[in-house]
N, C-alpha and C positions, 0 to 999 in steps of 0.2 A: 430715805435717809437711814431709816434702822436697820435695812437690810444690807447695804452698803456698809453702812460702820459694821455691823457683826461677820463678814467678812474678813474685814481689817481688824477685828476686836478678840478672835477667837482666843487667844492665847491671855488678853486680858490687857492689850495693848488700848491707847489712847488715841482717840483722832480729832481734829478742828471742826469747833462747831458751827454753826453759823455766827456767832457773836465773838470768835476768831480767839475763845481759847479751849483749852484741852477738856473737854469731857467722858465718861466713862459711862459705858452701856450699860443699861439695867442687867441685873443679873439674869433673868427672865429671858431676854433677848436672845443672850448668849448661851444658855441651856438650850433654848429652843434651835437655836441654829445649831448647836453642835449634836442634837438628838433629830434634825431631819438628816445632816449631814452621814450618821452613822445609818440610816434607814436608808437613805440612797446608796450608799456602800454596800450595804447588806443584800440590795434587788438587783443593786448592776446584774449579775451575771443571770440572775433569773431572766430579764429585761434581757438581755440576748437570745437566750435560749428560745424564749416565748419568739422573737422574731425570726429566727433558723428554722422552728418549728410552722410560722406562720409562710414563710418560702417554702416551706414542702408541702403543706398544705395547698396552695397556690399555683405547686407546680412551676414555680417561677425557681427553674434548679439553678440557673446561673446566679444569681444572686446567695439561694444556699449554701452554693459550694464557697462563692467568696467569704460568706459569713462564718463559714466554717472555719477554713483556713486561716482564717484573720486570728481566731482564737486558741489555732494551736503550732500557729506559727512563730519561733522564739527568736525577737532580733538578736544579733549576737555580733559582738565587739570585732571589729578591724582586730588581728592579731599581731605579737607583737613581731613576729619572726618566720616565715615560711621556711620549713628546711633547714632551720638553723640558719638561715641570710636576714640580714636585718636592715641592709640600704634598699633605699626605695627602688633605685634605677637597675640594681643587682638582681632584685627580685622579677623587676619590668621583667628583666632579660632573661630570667632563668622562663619565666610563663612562656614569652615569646618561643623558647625553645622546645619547651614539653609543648606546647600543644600544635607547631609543626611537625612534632613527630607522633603526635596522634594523629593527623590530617595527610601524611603526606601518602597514604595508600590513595587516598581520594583525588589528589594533583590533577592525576593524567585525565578524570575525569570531568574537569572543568573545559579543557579543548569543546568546544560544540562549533563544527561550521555547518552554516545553514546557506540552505541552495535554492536557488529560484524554481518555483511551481506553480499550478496553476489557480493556485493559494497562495500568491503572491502576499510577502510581508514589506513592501519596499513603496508602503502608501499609509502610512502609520499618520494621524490626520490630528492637528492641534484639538479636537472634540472630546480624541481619544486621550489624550495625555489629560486632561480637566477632567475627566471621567475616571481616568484611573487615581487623578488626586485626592479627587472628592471620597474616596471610596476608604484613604486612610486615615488614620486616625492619627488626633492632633494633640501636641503635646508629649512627642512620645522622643528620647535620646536622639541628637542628632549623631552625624558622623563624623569624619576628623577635620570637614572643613566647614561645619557649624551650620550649616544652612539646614532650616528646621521644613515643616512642611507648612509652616503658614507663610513664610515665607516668598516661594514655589507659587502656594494660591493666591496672596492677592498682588501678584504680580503682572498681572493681565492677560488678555487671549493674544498680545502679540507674541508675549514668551511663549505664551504654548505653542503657536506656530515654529518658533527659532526653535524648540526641543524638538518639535514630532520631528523639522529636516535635519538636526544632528541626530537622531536616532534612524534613520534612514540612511545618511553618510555611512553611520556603522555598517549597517546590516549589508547596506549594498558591498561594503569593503571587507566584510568579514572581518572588523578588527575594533576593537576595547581599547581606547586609550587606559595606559597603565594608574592614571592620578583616578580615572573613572568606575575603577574596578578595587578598588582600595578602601581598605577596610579598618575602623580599630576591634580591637581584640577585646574584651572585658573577662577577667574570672570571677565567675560566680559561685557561691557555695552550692554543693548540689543537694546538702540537705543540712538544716539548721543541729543534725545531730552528733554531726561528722567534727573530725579533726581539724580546726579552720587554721592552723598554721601546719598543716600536711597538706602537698601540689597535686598530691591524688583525690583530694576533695573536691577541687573545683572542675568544673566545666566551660568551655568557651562561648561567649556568645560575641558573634560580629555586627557591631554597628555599619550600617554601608549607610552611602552617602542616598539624599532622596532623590535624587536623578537614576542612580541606578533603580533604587525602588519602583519609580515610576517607569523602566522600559520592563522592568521585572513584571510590575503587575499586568502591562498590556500585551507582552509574551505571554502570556499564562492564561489569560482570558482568550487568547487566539487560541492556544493552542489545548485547552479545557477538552474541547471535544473530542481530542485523541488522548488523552490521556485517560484511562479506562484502569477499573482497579475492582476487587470481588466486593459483592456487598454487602461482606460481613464485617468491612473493614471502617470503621469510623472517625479513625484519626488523620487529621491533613488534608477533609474531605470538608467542600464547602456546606452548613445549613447541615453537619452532624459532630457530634462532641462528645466525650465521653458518658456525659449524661444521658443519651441516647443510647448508647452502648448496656451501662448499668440497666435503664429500663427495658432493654428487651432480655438482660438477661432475668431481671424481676419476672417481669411476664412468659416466657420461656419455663421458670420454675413451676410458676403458679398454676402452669397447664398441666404441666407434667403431676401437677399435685393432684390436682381436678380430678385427673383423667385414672388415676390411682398408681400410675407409673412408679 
């Protein structure tokens, strides 16, 4: 009860007692809750610190890094005007246009036809589609036609069957329905430091629908094996990250230190 009222009391306010009239907190009460309350203010960011520190110590970098960034990452206000435009749908449409014309050297590179061999892709199997579902992660933007990925999953192994033979129809026909391939566009800031109402700030990212995701990831898992890349390279690489990257360069120095280099 006392710690409850001294919440509600700090300022010196009144609250219902049990016997249903106004009572007023011991003065005592109220000192003391507003003298842990500045003590808990005072450790927050040590209290972080200590646990960023305690992820590197641990080696647990993923977690680091988030703890990191969480703390020097500054939210920053919807602005009020991109460009000097200030209607919403004006704006839509100016993005729409800048970032076509960042993308469009890229166009002719999306054509991919793919041809029967003796790697046949034209047996894509309901097992595979539930494997590549499982494998994303949930809760994450859908696309423009809302369908999320839990969805998708607990919709049973017959759907998975009706997907893997319309992914098969594709393949075998070489062709994308246009609704299938369709994307929303989102701007994102590219850095919380930047001009948020200048169009050269933001970045595009595409929400695709998760039916594409799902032929995307089991193309990709087929075709993992031929896709070969140098091994100093660690970005876009499954099971390495930039923090792996940082650590060999760590280690790389430390030899070189060693060694009197």
């Amino acid at each position: 009860m006392e710690t409850e009222a001294a919440l509600l009391c700090v300022s010196g306010k009144t609250v219902s007692g049990n016997r249903g009239k106004s009572e007023k907190l011991p003065t005592d009460v109220v000192m003391f809750f507003k003298i842990a309350l500045k003590v808990c203010q005072r450790n927050a960011n040590q209290s972080v610190m200590d646990k960023i520190a305690l992820y590197h110590r641990n080696k647990d970098f993923k977690q680091f890094w988030n703890a990191t960034n969480a703390i020097l990452t500054v939210n920053s206000s919807i602005p009020v005007h991109i460009n000097g435009i200030y209607y919403h749908r004006s704006i839509a449409n100016m993005f729409s246009k800048h970032f076509k014309e960042s993308v469009s050297d890229l166009m002719g590179m999306a054509d991919v036809v793919m041809s029967n061999s003796e790697d046949s892709f034209f047996d894509i199997t309901g097992d595979e589609v539930e494997t590549a579902l499982r494998s994303m992660s949930l809760g994450k933007a859908t696309g423009w036609d809302s369908i999320s990925t839990d969805h998708v999953l607990h919709s049973g192994k017959n759907f998975f069957i009706i997907l893997a033979r319309l992914f098969n129809v594709m393949i075998l026909h070489e062709h994308v329905p246009e609704e299938f391939s369709r994307t929303t566009i989102v701007p994102v800031l590219k850095s919380s430091k930047l001009d948020a109402s200048v169009i050269d700030s933001y970045r595009p990212i595409a929400l695709a629908t998760i039916l594409s995701k799902i032929l995307e990831e089991i193309l990709s898992c087929r075709l993992s094996g031929y896709l070969l890349s140098a091994d100093e390279q660690f970005g876009f690489k499954k099971h390495l990250s930039t923090d792996m990257a940082i650590y060999t360069l760590k280690q790389l120095i430390q030899g070189l230190r060693s060694s009197g280099s």
